[in-house]
N, C-alpha and C positions, 0 to 999 in steps of 0.2 A: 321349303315352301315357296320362294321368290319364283316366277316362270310359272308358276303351277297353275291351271285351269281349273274351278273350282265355283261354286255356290255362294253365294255372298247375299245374304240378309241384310239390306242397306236401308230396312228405316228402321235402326231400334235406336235408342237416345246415346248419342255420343258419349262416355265414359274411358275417364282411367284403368287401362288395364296393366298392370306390370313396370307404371310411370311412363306408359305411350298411350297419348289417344287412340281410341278404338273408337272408329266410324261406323265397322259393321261383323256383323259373325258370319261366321265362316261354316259352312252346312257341313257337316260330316257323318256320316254310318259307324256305331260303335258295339259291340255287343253290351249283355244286360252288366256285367261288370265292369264295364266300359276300360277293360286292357288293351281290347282293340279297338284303333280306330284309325279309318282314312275318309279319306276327301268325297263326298258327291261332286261329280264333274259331271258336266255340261258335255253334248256330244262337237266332234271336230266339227269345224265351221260355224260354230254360232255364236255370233258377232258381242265383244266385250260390252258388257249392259244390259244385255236382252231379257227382258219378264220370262221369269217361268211361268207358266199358265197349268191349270185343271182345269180335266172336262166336269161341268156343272158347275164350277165359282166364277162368278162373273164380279165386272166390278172393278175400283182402284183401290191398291189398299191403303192404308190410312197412313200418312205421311211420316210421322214418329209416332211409332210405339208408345203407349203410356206404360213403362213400369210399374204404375202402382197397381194398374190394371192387369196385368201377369197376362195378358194378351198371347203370345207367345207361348207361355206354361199351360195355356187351356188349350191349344191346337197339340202341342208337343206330342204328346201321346199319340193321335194319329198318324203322324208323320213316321212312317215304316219302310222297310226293302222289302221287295217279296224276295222269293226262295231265288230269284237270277239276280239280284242285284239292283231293280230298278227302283228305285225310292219314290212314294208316292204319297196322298194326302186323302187319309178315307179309303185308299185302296187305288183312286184315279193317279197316274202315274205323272209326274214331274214332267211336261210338254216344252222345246223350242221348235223354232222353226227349223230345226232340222234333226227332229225325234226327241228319245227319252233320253232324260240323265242318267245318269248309270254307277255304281257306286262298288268296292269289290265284295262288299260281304253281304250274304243274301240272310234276310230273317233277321233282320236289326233295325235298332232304333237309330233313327236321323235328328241330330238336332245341333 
């Protein structure tokens, strides 16, 4: 995983994960058994930080996550691949400023 380009959820509430801080989650595409799974990556050139956006959600998102709130667990389900791989929220596809993310397995859940 170290080098690797990849999806990072950086506001859910800092926890122990495995006796290491975990800062943030890491976006992956998995099938419904979740044996498979890889990385949603960001396309080449777009600069380490950069907001994913969707078309029709405007807005900042809320700076830490409330857990108690399952905030996260209530979007989950939307969050999908279509049948090429690109992962999307609603169906609107995962946006940088320089295209769509892109993920290897098409027809899966993202989370």
């Amino acid at each position: 995983m170290q080098g690797a380009r990849v999806l990072v959820l950086c506001n859910v509430k800092p926890g122990n994960m495995r006796d290491v801080m975990s800062q943030g989650m890491v976006l992956c595409a998995s099938n419904e058994e979740h044996t498979a799974v890889d990385f949603v990556v960001p396309p080449e050139g777009v600069p380490n930080g950069e907001k994913v956006k969707f078309e029709g959600v405007e807005g900042d998102p809320e700076p830490v996550l409330n857990p108690k709130k399952k905030q996260f667990d209530k979007i989950a389900p939307d969050l999908k691949t279509d049948a090429n791989g690109v992962p999307g929220y609603k169906g609107n596809p995962f946006q940088t400023s320089k295209g769509t993310c892109k993920a290897s397995m098409g027809n899966a859940f993202v989370k």
